[in-house]
C-alpha positions, 0 to 999 in steps of 0.5 A: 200042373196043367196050362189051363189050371195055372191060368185059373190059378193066377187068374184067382190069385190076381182078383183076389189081389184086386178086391183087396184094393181100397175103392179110392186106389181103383178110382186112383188108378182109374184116373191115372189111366183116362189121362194116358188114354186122353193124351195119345194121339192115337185117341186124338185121331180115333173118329170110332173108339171100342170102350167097355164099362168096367166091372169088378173092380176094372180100370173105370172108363165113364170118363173115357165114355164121357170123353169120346161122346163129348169129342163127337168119337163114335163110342162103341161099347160090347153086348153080349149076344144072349143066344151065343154064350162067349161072342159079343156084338158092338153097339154106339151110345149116344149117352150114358143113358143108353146103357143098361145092365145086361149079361153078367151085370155089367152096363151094356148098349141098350138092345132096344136104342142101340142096334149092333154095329158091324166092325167090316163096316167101320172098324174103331181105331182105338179100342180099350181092352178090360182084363184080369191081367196083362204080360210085359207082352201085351198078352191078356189074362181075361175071365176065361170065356173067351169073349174078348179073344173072340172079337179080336180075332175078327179079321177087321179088328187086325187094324185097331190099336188094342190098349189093356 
């Protein structure tokens, strides 16, 4: 079996496991993880935080979102480029208003109030990092289209705290 046939394998067997979940153990589980995130100090100390909007049965982040406007973060969230199929732009919302559905049908910055930001400008502190699976390594199994390994890669992402 090849790397790439193993990862599309466990990368199934894991979703699958997921949309078995009950909504009310997701909203569960959800909760659990906004509390962590709200009590680090490295959330504390963010002045910009990278969130995303869940979808397909990720951990729930309107809370965060919710959290981060409140305290006055600047709260970015990803837009897929529509041009550049696997790259992603980052973009502020002011409110939950600002965000509509976009590629995939997952909630996005809306292109038209919430022009892209570039991270060589201000890069977040803290960003939250959705996946379809994670190692006891921090290493991430996404969807397979490289849009999350793609930002990270950026050079002025090196000094965010990256949680999954």
């Amino acid at each position: 079996m090849t790397h790439a046939s193993a990862k599309k394998r466990l990368r199934a067997e894991i979703l699958s496991k997921r949309k078995a979940l009950p909504e009310s153990e997701v909203a569960r589980l959800s909760i659990a993880v906004q509390e962590r995130v709200l009590a680090l100090d490295s959330w504390r100390e963010a002045e910009t935080v990278l969130l995303y909007a869940a979808f397909g049965g990720e951990v729930d982040t309107l809370g965060l979102i919710k959290a981060g406007l409140e305290q006055r973060k600047q709260v970015l969230l990803p837009r897929c480029r529509e041009q550049e199929t696997g790259c992603m732009d980052l973009a502020p919302v002011t409110c939950l208003e600002d965000l509509c559905p976009g590629a995939y049908g997952i909630l996005e910055p809306d292109p038209v109030t919430c022009p892209a930001i570039y991270c060589a400008d201000k890069a977040p502190q803290l960003a939250l990092i959705p996946g379809v699976g994670f190692d006891r390594q921090g290493f991430r199994l996404g969807f397979g289209g490289g849009y999350y390994d793609r930002l990270l890669s950026n050079e002025t992402m090196r000094q965010t705290i990256c949680l999954g």
